[in-house]
N, C-alpha and C positions, 0 to 999 in steps of 0.2 A: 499460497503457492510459493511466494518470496523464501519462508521458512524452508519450504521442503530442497527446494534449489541451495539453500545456505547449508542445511545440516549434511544433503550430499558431499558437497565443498568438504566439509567438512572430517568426513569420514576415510575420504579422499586423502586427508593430512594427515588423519589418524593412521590409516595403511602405511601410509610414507614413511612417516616417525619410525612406526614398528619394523618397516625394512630396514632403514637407516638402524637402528639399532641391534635388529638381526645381524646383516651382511657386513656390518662397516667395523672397523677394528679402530675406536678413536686414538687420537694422540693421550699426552699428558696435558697439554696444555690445551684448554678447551674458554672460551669468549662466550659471554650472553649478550645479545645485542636487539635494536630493534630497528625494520626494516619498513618499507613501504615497496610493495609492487604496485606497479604501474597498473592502475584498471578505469577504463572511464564508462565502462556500464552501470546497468542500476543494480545496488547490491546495499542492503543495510548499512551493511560496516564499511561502508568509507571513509575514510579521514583524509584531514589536510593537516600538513606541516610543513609550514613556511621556511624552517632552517634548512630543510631536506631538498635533495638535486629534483628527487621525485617526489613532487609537493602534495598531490592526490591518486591517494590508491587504497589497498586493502593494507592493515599494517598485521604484521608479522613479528612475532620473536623465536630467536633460533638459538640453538646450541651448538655452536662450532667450533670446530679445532682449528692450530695451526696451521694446516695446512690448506683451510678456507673451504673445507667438506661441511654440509648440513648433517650433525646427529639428530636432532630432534629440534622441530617448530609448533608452535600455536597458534592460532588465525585470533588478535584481539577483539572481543565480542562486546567490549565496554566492562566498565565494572563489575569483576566476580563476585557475586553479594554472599555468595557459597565462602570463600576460600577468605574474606575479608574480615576483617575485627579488630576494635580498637589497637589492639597491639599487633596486630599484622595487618602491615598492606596489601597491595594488589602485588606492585613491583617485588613483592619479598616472597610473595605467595607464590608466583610465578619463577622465582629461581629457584627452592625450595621445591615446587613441584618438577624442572628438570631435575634434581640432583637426585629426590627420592625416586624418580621413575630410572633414574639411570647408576646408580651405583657408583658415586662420582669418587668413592674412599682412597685420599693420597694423588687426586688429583689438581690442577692447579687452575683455578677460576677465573676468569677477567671481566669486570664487569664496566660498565658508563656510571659517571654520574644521576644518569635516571635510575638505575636497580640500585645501588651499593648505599647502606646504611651501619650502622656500628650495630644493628640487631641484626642483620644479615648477617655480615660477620663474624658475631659470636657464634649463630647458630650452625652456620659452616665450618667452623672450629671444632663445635662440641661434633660434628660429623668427619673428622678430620680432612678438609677439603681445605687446602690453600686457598685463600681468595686476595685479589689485589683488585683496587678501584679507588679512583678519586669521589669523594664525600663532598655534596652540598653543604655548605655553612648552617645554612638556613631551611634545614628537614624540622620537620615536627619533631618526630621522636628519638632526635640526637638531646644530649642531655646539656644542659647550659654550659658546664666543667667543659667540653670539648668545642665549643663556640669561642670559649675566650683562649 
């Protein structure tokens, strides 16, 4: 039963996404970020995160412009074992799947230090998409030459 209520939810965002990207005409400058909605019911995917003003709820990542409009979200389901592999993360996988679902070409990225990696990067490059983000010292798959 739990399932069936969640993939609702779900399909729910999916709609959304795809109106957001029918109806909505984004900026150039477009942010990937990750959110918590507030939910205190029962629901699989709740998390907690202590840094956050809203410490438990459903977590969320979006695609948003400068002007603070949602183009496109995902509901965090835990790790995609689908989209995952040694040399791609979840976080890489996850902006990588905004860009190719949205046509992001010549447009200008922003990301946190949770998604932004030097393979991110590249590959937003070879797709010509601007991207800017502050980099973890201390990622796996940064290469030691950029550490020191």
């Amino acid at each position: 039963m739990k399932i069936l209520i969640i993939s609702g939810k779900l399909e729910l965002i999916d709609k959304l996404s795809d109106s957001y990207a029918k109806y909505y005409s984004r900026t150039k400058h477009l942010a990937v970020d990750e959110i918590i909605v507030l939910f205190k019911g029962r629901v699989i995917v709740k998390h907690y995160m202590s840094k956050k003003h809203k410490q438990c709820g459903m977590k969320l990542y979006k695609l948003c412009d400068s002007k603070g409009c949602t183009y496109n979200m995902t509901v965090y389901l835990g790790k995609d074992r689908k989209c995952v592999t040694p040399s791609m993360t979840a976080t890489r996988a996850t902006v990588i799947g905004f860009t190719a679902r949205n046509e992001l070409v010549g447009h200008k990225l922003y990301v946190d230090n949770f998604f932004s990696s030097l393979a991110l990067f590249d590959d937003l490059r070879t797709e010509t998409i601007n991207c800017c983000g502050t980099i973890r010292p201390n990622r796996k798959e940064d290469t030691e030459e950029f550490r020191t």
